[in-house]
N, C-alpha and C positions, 0 to 999 in steps of 0.2 A: 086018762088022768095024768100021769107019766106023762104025757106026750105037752098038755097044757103048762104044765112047773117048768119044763124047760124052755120053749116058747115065751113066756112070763119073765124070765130069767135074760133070754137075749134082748126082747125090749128094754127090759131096765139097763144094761150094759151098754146100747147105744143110746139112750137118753140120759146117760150116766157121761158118756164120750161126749155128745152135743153139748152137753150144759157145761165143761169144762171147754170146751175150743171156744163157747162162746163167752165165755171169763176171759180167757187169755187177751182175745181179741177187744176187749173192752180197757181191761188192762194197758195195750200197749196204746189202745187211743189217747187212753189219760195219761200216761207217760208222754207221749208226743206232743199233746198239747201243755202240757207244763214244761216241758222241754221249749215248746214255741214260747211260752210267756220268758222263761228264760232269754235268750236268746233278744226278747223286746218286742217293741211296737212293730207289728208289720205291717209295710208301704210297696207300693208299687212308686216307681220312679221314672223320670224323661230327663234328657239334656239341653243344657241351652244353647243355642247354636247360633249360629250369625248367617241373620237374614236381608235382603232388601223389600223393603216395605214400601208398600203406595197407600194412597188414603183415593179409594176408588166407590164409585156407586154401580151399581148393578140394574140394567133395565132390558126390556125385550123389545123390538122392532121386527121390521116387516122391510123384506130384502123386495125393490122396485125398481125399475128401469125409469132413464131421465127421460128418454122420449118413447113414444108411443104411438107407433101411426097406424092412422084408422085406413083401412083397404076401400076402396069401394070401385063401381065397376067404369067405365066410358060409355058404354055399351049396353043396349039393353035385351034383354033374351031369358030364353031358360040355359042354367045350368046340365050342358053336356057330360063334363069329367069332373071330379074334385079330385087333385091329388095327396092334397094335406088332412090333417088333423089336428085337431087342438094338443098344445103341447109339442109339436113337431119343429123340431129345429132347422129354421130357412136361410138361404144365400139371397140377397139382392138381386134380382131379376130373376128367379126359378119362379116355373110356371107353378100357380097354386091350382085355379081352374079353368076351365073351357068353355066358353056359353054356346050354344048350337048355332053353326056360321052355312047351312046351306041353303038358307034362302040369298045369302051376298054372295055364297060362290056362284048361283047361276047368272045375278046380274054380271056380275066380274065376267062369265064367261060371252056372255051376250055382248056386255061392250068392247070384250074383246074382239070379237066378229064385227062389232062398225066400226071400231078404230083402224080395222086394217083396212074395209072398202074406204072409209074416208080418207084415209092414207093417199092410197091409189087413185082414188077421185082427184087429190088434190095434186100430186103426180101427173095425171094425165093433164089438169088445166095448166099445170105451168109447162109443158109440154107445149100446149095449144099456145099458151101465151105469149110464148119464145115466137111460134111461127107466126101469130096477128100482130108482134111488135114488128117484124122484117116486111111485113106485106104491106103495115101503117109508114113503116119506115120511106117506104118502095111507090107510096102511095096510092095501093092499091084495094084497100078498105080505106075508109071512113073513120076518123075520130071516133065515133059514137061505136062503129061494132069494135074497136079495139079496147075503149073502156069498159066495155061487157063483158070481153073474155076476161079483162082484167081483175073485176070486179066480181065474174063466177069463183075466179082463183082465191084472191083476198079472201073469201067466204067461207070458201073448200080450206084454206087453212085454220078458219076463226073454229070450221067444227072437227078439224083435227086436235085442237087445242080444247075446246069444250070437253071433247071426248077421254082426253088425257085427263085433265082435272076431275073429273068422274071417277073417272077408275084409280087415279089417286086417291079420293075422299074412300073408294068402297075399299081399297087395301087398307087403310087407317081403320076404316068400320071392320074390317076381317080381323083385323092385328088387335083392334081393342075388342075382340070374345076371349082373346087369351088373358087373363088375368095374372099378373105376375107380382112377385116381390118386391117392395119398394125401398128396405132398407133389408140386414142381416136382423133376423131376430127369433123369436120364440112367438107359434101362432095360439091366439083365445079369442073367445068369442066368434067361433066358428059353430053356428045353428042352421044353417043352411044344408038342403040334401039335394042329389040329380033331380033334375023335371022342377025346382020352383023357378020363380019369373025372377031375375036379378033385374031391379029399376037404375039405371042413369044415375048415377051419384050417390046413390043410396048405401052406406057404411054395409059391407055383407062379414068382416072380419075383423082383427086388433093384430098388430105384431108389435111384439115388447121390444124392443132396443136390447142389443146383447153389447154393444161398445162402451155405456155408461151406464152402471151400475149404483145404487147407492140403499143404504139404509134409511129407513122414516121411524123415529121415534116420538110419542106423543109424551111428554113430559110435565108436572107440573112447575108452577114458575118460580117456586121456591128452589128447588133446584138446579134450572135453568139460570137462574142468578149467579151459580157457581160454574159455568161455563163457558170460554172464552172459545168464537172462533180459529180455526188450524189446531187444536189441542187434540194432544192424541189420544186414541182409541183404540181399545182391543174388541176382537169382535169374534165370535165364537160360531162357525157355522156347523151345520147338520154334514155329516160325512166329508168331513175335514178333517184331521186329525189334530189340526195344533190350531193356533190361536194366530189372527190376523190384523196385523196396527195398520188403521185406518188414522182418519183426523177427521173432525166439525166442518162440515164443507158450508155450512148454512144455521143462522139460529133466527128463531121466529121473529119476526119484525112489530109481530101483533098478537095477546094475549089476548084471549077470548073471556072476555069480561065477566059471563055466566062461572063458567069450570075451571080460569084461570090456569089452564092447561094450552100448551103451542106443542109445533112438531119441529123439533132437531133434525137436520139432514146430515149424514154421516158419508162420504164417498169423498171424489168418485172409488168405484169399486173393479179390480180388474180380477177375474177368475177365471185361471185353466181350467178350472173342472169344473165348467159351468153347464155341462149337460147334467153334472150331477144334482142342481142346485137348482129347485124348485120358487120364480117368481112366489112373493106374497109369503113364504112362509119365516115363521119369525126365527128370526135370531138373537143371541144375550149377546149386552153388548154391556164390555168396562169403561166408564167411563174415567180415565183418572186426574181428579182433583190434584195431587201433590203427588211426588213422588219423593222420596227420602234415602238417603243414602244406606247402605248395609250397618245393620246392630244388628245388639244382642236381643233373641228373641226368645220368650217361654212360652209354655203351655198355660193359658189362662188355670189350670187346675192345680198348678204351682204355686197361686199365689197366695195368700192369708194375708187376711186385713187386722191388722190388732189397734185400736183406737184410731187413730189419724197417721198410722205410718201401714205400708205392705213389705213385708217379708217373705224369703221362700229359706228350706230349709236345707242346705247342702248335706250331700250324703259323703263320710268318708270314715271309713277305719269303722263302720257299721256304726256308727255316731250322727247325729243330725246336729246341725253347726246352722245354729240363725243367722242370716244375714239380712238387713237392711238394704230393699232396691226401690226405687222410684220407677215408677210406670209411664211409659211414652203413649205412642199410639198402639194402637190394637187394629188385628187385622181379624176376622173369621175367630178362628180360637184361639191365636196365639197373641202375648202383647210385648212391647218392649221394655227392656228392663235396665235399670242405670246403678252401678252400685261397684261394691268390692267384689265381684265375680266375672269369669271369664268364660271365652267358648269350649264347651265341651265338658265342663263339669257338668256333675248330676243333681241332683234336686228332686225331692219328693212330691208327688202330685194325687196322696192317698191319705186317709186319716191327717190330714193336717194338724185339725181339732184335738189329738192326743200329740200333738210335736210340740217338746220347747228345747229348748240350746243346752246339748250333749245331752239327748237322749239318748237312747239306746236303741238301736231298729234292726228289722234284717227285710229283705227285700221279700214279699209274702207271694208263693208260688200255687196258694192252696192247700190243703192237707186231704186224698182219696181216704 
Protein backbone atom coordinates (compact mmCIF):
# COMPACT_ATOMS: atom_id res chain seq x y z
CA UNK A 1 0.00 0.00 0.00
CA UNK A 2 2.90 2.30 1.10
CA UNK A 3 4.68 1.33 -1.86
CA UNK A 4 1.43 2.41 -4.31
CA UNK A 5 0.98 6.44 -2.43
CA UNK A 6 4.56 6.94 -3.34
CA UNK A 7 4.61 5.69 -6.91
CA UNK A 8 1.11 7.93 -7.24
CA UNK A 9 2.98 10.69 -5.94
CA UNK A 10 6.01 10.68 -8.42
CA UNK A 11 3.65 10.37 -11.42
CA UNK A 12 1.90 13.39 -10.39
CA UNK A 13 5.23 15.32 -9.93
CA UNK A 14 6.23 14.58 -13.38
CA UNK A 15 2.90 15.37 -15.03
CA UNK A 16 3.01 18.29 -12.81
CA UNK A 17 6.79 19.32 -14.54
CA UNK A 18 5.47 18.34 -18.20
CA UNK A 19 2.44 20.54 -18.06
CA UNK A 20 4.36 23.57 -16.86
CA UNK A 21 7.52 23.27 -19.60
CA UNK A 22 4.72 22.71 -21.82
CA UNK A 23 3.05 26.33 -20.68
CA UNK A 24 6.30 27.88 -20.89
CA UNK A 25 6.91 26.78 -24.37
CA UNK A 26 3.46 28.03 -25.56
CA UNK A 27 4.10 31.22 -23.80
CA UNK A 28 7.18 32.08 -25.53
CA UNK A 29 5.49 31.07 -29.00
CA UNK A 30 2.92 33.83 -28.37
CA UNK A 31 5.51 36.22 -27.18
CA UNK A 32 7.54 35.69 -30.54
CA UNK A 33 4.86 35.96 -32.69
CA UNK A 34 3.44 39.21 -31.26
CA UNK A 35 6.93 40.32 -31.12
CA UNK A 36 6.77 39.40 -35.24
CA UNK A 37 3.42 41.34 -35.60
CA UNK A 38 5.50 44.13 -33.99
CA UNK A 39 8.25 44.23 -35.82
CA UNK A 40 5.48 44.17 -39.38
CA UNK A 41 4.68 42.77 -42.44
CA UNK A 42 7.07 39.95 -43.26
CA UNK A 43 8.56 39.71 -46.93
CA UNK A 44 10.91 37.93 -48.50
CA UNK A 45 13.01 40.27 -50.98
CA UNK A 46 15.28 40.18 -54.53
CA UNK A 47 17.31 43.02 -56.19
CA UNK A 48 17.14 44.75 -59.27
CA UNK A 49 20.06 44.31 -61.32
CA UNK A 50 21.21 45.30 -64.72
CA UNK A 51 20.64 42.85 -67.24
CA UNK A 52 21.01 42.30 -71.08
CA UNK A 53 18.04 41.05 -72.58
CA UNK A 54 16.97 39.48 -75.94
CA UNK A 55 13.53 38.71 -77.07
CA UNK A 56 14.36 35.11 -78.18
CA UNK A 57 11.98 31.97 -79.25
CA UNK A 58 12.98 28.56 -78.16
CA UNK A 59 12.68 25.35 -80.65
CA UNK A 60 14.34 21.80 -80.91
CA UNK A 61 16.00 20.44 -84.15
CA UNK A 62 17.74 17.56 -85.40
CA UNK A 63 21.64 17.87 -85.82
CA UNK A 64 22.25 16.52 -89.89
CA UNK A 65 24.96 16.25 -92.23
CA UNK A 66 24.84 18.42 -95.59
CA UNK A 67 25.96 15.45 -97.63
CA UNK A 68 25.34 11.92 -97.42
CA UNK A 69 26.96 9.42 -99.69
CA UNK A 70 25.49 6.20 -100.39
CA UNK A 71 28.36 3.38 -100.55
CA UNK A 72 27.78 0.74 -102.79
CA UNK A 73 29.97 -2.06 -104.32
CA UNK A 74 31.86 -2.06 -108.39
CA UNK A 75 32.04 -5.51 -107.83
CA UNK A 76 29.96 -8.31 -107.33
CA UNK A 77 30.52 -11.26 -104.71
CA UNK A 78 30.00 -12.34 -101.24
CA UNK A 79 31.21 -10.42 -98.53
CA UNK A 80 34.73 -11.80 -97.12
CA UNK A 81 35.63 -9.19 -94.17
CA UNK A 82 33.55 -6.17 -92.66
CA UNK A 83 35.69 -4.03 -90.92
CA UNK A 84 33.23 -1.29 -89.75
CA UNK A 85 30.21 -0.77 -87.93
CA UNK A 86 27.33 1.44 -87.71
CA UNK A 87 28.36 4.45 -85.88
CA UNK A 88 32.12 3.93 -86.54
CA UNK A 89 33.95 7.00 -87.40
CA UNK A 90 35.78 6.80 -91.03
CA UNK A 91 38.88 8.44 -93.12
CA UNK A 92 38.32 8.65 -96.98
CA UNK A 93 39.70 5.76 -98.64
CA UNK A 94 39.86 3.30 -95.29
CA UNK A 95 38.88 -0.09 -96.32
CA UNK A 96 35.12 -0.78 -94.92
CA UNK A 97 34.99 -4.41 -96.51
CA UNK A 98 36.30 -7.15 -98.63
CA UNK A 99 34.21 -9.44 -101.06
CA UNK A 100 35.80 -12.88 -101.80
CA UNK A 101 38.60 -12.20 -104.68
CA UNK A 102 39.87 -16.00 -105.26
CA UNK A 103 38.23 -16.86 -108.03
CA UNK A 104 40.15 -13.46 -109.96
CA UNK A 105 43.27 -14.26 -108.21
CA UNK A 106 43.61 -17.66 -110.11
CA UNK A 107 42.65 -15.93 -113.49
CA UNK A 108 45.35 -13.14 -112.70
CA UNK A 109 47.56 -15.99 -111.93
CA UNK A 110 46.86 -17.84 -115.28
CA UNK A 111 47.18 -14.90 -117.38
CA UNK A 112 50.17 -14.22 -115.88
CA UNK A 113 51.64 -17.50 -117.18
CA UNK A 114 50.58 -16.40 -120.95
CA UNK A 115 51.55 -12.98 -120.79
CA UNK A 116 55.06 -14.11 -120.14
CA UNK A 117 55.04 -17.05 -123.09
CA UNK A 118 53.52 -14.47 -125.27
CA UNK A 119 56.12 -12.15 -124.37
CA UNK A 120 58.78 -14.57 -125.40
CA UNK A 121 56.76 -15.74 -128.49
CA UNK A 122 56.69 -12.35 -129.46
CA UNK A 123 60.64 -11.80 -128.67
CA UNK A 124 61.57 -14.76 -130.53
CA UNK A 125 59.49 -13.41 -133.97
CA UNK A 126 61.05 -10.09 -133.89
CA UNK A 127 64.28 -12.04 -133.56
CA UNK A 128 63.23 -14.00 -136.62
CA UNK A 129 62.16 -11.02 -138.24
CA UNK A 130 65.38 -9.01 -137.99
CA UNK A 131 66.92 -12.10 -139.77
CA UNK A 132 64.04 -12.60 -142.80
CA UNK A 133 64.39 -8.59 -143.31
CA UNK A 134 68.48 -9.21 -144.11
CA UNK A 135 67.90 -12.30 -146.09
CA UNK A 136 64.80 -10.27 -148.06
CA UNK A 137 67.12 -7.63 -148.02
CA UNK A 138 70.11 -9.95 -149.61
CA UNK A 139 67.38 -11.34 -151.74
CA UNK A 140 67.47 -14.39 -150.60
CA UNK A 141 63.56 -15.12 -149.61
CA UNK A 142 60.86 -13.98 -151.31
CA UNK A 143 58.56 -11.10 -150.57
CA UNK A 144 55.76 -13.39 -149.52
CA UNK A 145 57.92 -15.49 -146.75
CA UNK A 146 59.20 -12.11 -145.32
CA UNK A 147 55.58 -10.75 -144.83
CA UNK A 148 54.75 -13.94 -143.03
CA UNK A 149 57.35 -13.57 -140.51
CA UNK A 150 56.33 -10.17 -140.35
CA UNK A 151 52.94 -10.65 -139.92
CA UNK A 152 53.52 -13.92 -137.28
CA UNK A 153 55.25 -10.77 -135.27
CA UNK A 154 52.62 -8.03 -135.70
CA UNK A 155 50.19 -10.79 -134.16
CA UNK A 156 52.53 -12.05 -131.35
CA UNK A 157 52.43 -8.40 -130.24
CA UNK A 158 48.48 -7.74 -130.74
CA UNK A 159 48.31 -10.88 -128.15
CA UNK A 160 50.92 -9.36 -125.84
CA UNK A 161 48.81 -6.39 -125.71
CA UNK A 162 45.34 -8.49 -125.50
CA UNK A 163 46.93 -10.20 -122.74
CA UNK A 164 47.85 -6.90 -120.82
CA UNK A 165 44.36 -5.38 -121.10
CA UNK A 166 43.24 -8.56 -119.28
CA UNK A 167 45.05 -8.51 -116.65
CA UNK A 168 44.48 -4.76 -116.32
CA UNK A 169 40.60 -5.14 -116.32
CA UNK A 170 41.13 -8.48 -113.61
CA UNK A 171 43.34 -6.07 -111.24
CA UNK A 172 40.51 -3.34 -111.39
CA UNK A 173 38.01 -6.50 -110.77
CA UNK A 174 40.56 -7.52 -107.65
CA UNK A 175 40.89 -3.79 -106.39
CA UNK A 176 37.01 -3.24 -106.67
CA UNK A 177 36.22 -6.50 -103.84
CA UNK A 178 37.91 -3.96 -101.52
CA UNK A 179 35.41 -1.59 -100.60
CA UNK A 180 36.61 1.43 -99.30
CA UNK A 181 35.60 5.07 -97.90
CA UNK A 182 34.59 7.59 -100.18
CA UNK A 183 34.43 10.79 -98.17
CA UNK A 184 35.31 11.31 -94.03
CA UNK A 185 32.32 10.44 -92.31
CA UNK A 186 30.15 8.50 -89.65
CA UNK A 187 28.90 5.01 -90.96
CA UNK A 188 24.65 3.90 -90.98
CA UNK A 189 22.85 1.79 -92.51
CA UNK A 190 25.08 -0.98 -92.37
CA UNK A 191 22.65 -4.42 -92.34
CA UNK A 192 24.78 -6.49 -94.17
CA UNK A 193 26.86 -9.55 -92.58
CA UNK A 194 30.03 -12.19 -93.97
CA UNK A 195 28.81 -14.75 -96.72
CA UNK A 196 25.70 -12.30 -98.19
CA UNK A 197 25.87 -11.72 -102.19
CA UNK A 198 26.94 -7.71 -102.41
CA UNK A 199 25.13 -6.95 -106.27
CA UNK A 200 27.04 -4.25 -108.68
CA UNK A 201 25.70 -1.10 -107.68
CA UNK A 202 23.46 -1.99 -105.32
CA UNK A 203 23.61 0.77 -102.07
CA UNK A 204 25.14 -2.06 -99.12
CA UNK A 205 25.85 1.48 -96.62
CA UNK A 206 25.40 5.52 -95.82
CA UNK A 207 28.28 7.58 -94.63
CA UNK A 208 27.18 10.93 -93.02
CA UNK A 209 29.44 13.84 -94.11
CA UNK A 210 31.53 15.01 -90.80
CA UNK A 211 32.98 18.51 -92.87
CA UNK A 212 29.34 20.14 -93.06
CA UNK A 213 27.16 19.98 -90.25
CA UNK A 214 23.94 21.70 -89.74
CA UNK A 215 20.74 21.76 -87.85
CA UNK A 216 16.87 21.09 -89.51
CA UNK A 217 14.18 22.71 -87.63
CA UNK A 218 10.48 22.30 -88.62
CA UNK A 219 8.88 25.49 -87.64
CA UNK A 220 5.45 26.94 -88.10
CA UNK A 221 5.04 29.91 -90.46
CA UNK A 222 3.82 32.20 -88.11
CA UNK A 223 6.96 32.30 -86.69
CA UNK A 224 9.09 31.87 -89.45
CA UNK A 225 7.80 35.14 -90.59
CA UNK A 226 9.93 36.73 -87.84
CA UNK A 227 13.03 35.34 -89.29
CA UNK A 228 15.56 36.84 -91.43
CA UNK A 229 18.37 34.75 -93.15
CA UNK A 230 22.40 35.13 -91.41
CA UNK A 231 20.51 35.89 -88.02
CA UNK A 232 22.01 34.69 -85.26
CA UNK A 233 21.51 31.63 -83.25
CA UNK A 234 22.44 29.93 -80.08
CA UNK A 235 22.36 26.46 -80.11
CA UNK A 236 22.56 24.21 -77.09
CA UNK A 237 24.16 20.78 -77.70
CA UNK A 238 24.03 17.45 -75.49
CA UNK A 239 27.64 17.03 -73.76
CA UNK A 240 28.78 20.48 -74.51
CA UNK A 241 29.01 22.58 -71.95
CA UNK A 242 28.20 26.06 -73.12
CA UNK A 243 26.20 27.45 -75.61
CA UNK A 244 27.17 27.75 -79.51
CA UNK A 245 26.20 30.95 -82.08
CA UNK A 246 25.46 29.62 -85.25
CA UNK A 247 23.27 31.68 -87.94
CA UNK A 248 19.97 30.90 -90.54
CA UNK A 249 22.00 29.37 -93.32
CA UNK A 250 18.52 28.62 -95.17
CA UNK A 251 14.71 29.47 -94.62
CA UNK A 252 11.96 27.45 -96.41
CA UNK A 253 11.13 28.60 -99.88
CA UNK A 254 7.92 26.72 -99.70
CA UNK A 255 5.07 26.30 -96.92
CA UNK A 256 3.30 23.21 -97.04
CA UNK A 257 -0.15 24.47 -97.62
CA UNK A 258 -1.87 21.37 -95.36
CA UNK A 259 0.45 22.12 -91.72
CA UNK A 260 1.75 25.48 -92.77
CA UNK A 261 4.87 24.37 -91.19
CA UNK A 262 8.66 24.48 -93.42
CA UNK A 263 12.13 23.52 -92.12
CA UNK A 264 14.87 26.35 -91.16
CA UNK A 265 18.37 25.27 -91.76
CA UNK A 266 20.74 26.41 -89.19
CA UNK A 267 24.82 25.78 -89.99
CA UNK A 268 27.00 25.22 -91.53
CA UNK A 269 28.09 23.57 -88.14
CA UNK A 270 31.80 22.90 -87.17
CA UNK A 271 32.52 20.64 -83.99
CA UNK A 272 35.69 19.30 -82.28
CA UNK A 273 33.85 16.99 -80.19
CA UNK A 274 32.19 15.58 -82.84
CA UNK A 275 32.73 12.01 -81.83
CA UNK A 276 30.86 13.01 -79.02
CA UNK A 277 27.80 14.26 -80.86
CA UNK A 278 25.32 11.71 -82.13
CA UNK A 279 23.90 12.49 -86.04
CA UNK A 280 19.85 12.97 -85.73
CA UNK A 281 19.65 13.77 -82.12
CA UNK A 282 17.85 16.96 -81.33
CA UNK A 283 19.21 19.94 -80.11
CA UNK A 284 17.29 23.43 -78.46
CA UNK A 285 18.00 26.06 -80.37
CA UNK A 286 17.51 30.23 -79.48
CA UNK A 287 16.45 31.63 -81.92
CA UNK A 288 16.89 35.69 -81.30
CA UNK A 289 14.35 38.04 -82.68
CA UNK A 290 15.85 41.39 -80.92
CA UNK A 291 18.48 41.84 -78.93
CA UNK A 292 18.45 44.94 -76.43
CA UNK A 293 20.74 46.59 -74.72
CA UNK A 294 21.66 46.12 -70.74
CA UNK A 295 18.57 47.47 -68.15
CA UNK A 296 17.24 47.34 -65.12
CA UNK A 297 15.79 44.05 -64.45
CA UNK A 298 13.18 42.38 -61.60
CA UNK A 299 11.78 39.44 -60.65
CA UNK A 300 8.38 39.18 -62.27
CA UNK A 301 7.22 38.57 -58.29
CA UNK A 302 8.32 42.06 -57.57
CA UNK A 303 5.76 43.53 -59.36
CA UNK A 304 1.92 44.68 -58.14
CA UNK A 305 -0.49 45.91 -60.48
CA UNK A 306 -2.81 48.47 -58.82
CA UNK A 307 -5.46 49.72 -61.41
CA UNK A 308 -3.59 50.75 -64.78
CA UNK A 309 -0.11 51.54 -63.17
CA UNK A 310 2.73 48.60 -61.79
CA UNK A 311 4.60 49.24 -58.87
CA UNK A 312 7.34 47.39 -56.70
CA UNK A 313 7.87 48.15 -53.28
CA UNK A 314 11.54 49.41 -52.10
CA UNK A 315 12.80 48.00 -49.02
CA UNK A 316 14.84 50.41 -46.55
CA UNK A 317 15.36 51.46 -42.95
CA UNK A 318 12.70 48.21 -42.55
CA UNK A 319 10.08 50.44 -44.37
CA UNK A 320 8.46 49.64 -47.79
CA UNK A 321 8.70 52.81 -50.10
CA UNK A 322 6.23 52.59 -53.31
CA UNK A 323 7.65 53.36 -56.33
CA UNK A 324 6.06 53.66 -59.68
CA UNK A 325 8.00 51.57 -62.69
CA UNK A 326 6.90 50.79 -66.14
CA UNK A 327 7.40 47.55 -67.57
CA UNK A 328 9.72 46.69 -70.71
CA UNK A 329 10.08 43.25 -72.05
CA UNK A 330 10.13 40.24 -70.10
CA UNK A 331 12.38 37.41 -70.36
CA UNK A 332 11.61 33.74 -68.42
CA UNK A 333 10.79 35.31 -64.96
CA UNK A 334 12.32 38.45 -64.91
CA UNK A 335 10.94 41.68 -66.66
CA UNK A 336 12.25 45.18 -67.17
CA UNK A 337 11.62 47.99 -65.34
CA UNK A 338 11.74 51.97 -65.94
CA UNK A 339 11.24 54.38 -63.07
CA UNK A 340 12.93 56.29 -60.00
CA UNK A 341 14.96 53.15 -59.02
CA UNK A 342 18.37 51.96 -59.57
CA UNK A 343 20.78 48.71 -59.64
CA UNK A 344 20.99 46.96 -56.69
CA UNK A 345 18.33 48.22 -54.50
CA UNK A 346 16.14 45.79 -52.92
CA UNK A 347 12.42 45.25 -53.45
CA UNK A 348 9.97 43.07 -51.98
CA UNK A 349 8.77 39.98 -54.04
CA UNK A 350 6.34 38.47 -50.93
CA UNK A 351 2.95 39.44 -49.54
CA UNK A 352 2.77 42.32 -51.89
CA UNK A 353 -1.12 42.28 -51.19
CA UNK A 354 -0.34 43.49 -47.42
CA UNK A 355 2.31 46.35 -48.81
CA UNK A 356 1.36 50.06 -49.15
CA UNK A 357 3.94 53.22 -48.93
CA UNK A 358 5.96 53.18 -45.33
CA UNK A 359 4.81 50.15 -44.28
CA UNK A 360 6.54 48.61 -41.73
CA UNK A 361 8.25 45.05 -42.69
CA UNK A 362 11.11 42.94 -41.73
CA UNK A 363 12.51 40.35 -43.90
CA UNK A 364 10.51 36.90 -42.70
CA UNK A 365 13.07 33.96 -42.00
CA UNK A 366 10.39 31.52 -40.59
CA UNK A 367 9.60 31.12 -36.99
CA UNK A 368 10.97 26.82 -35.58
Amino acid sequence: MKKKVVTSIIVIIILGGLFSIIKKEKSRDHTQVNNNKDLGIPINTTEISMEKLDNKIVYMGDLVPKEISKVSSKAQGHIEKIYVDNGDMVKKEQILMKLEDKDIKLKIEKLNIQLKEAQLNHEYLLKELKKTHELFVEEAISKTQYEKIEHEANMAELKVEEVKSSLKELRSNLEDTVIRAPIDGRITGLDNVVGDMVQRGNPILMIDSIKELYVEVQMPESDIMKLKKSKKVYLNFPKIDKEMESMISKLPENISTKTRVGAVEIGPIKLKAYEDIILGRTIEIYFIIEEYSEALVVEKDAIKTIGNKNVVYLIKDNKAIKKEVKLGFSQRNKVQINGDIKEGEIVANSNLDLLYDGAKVFIFEGIE
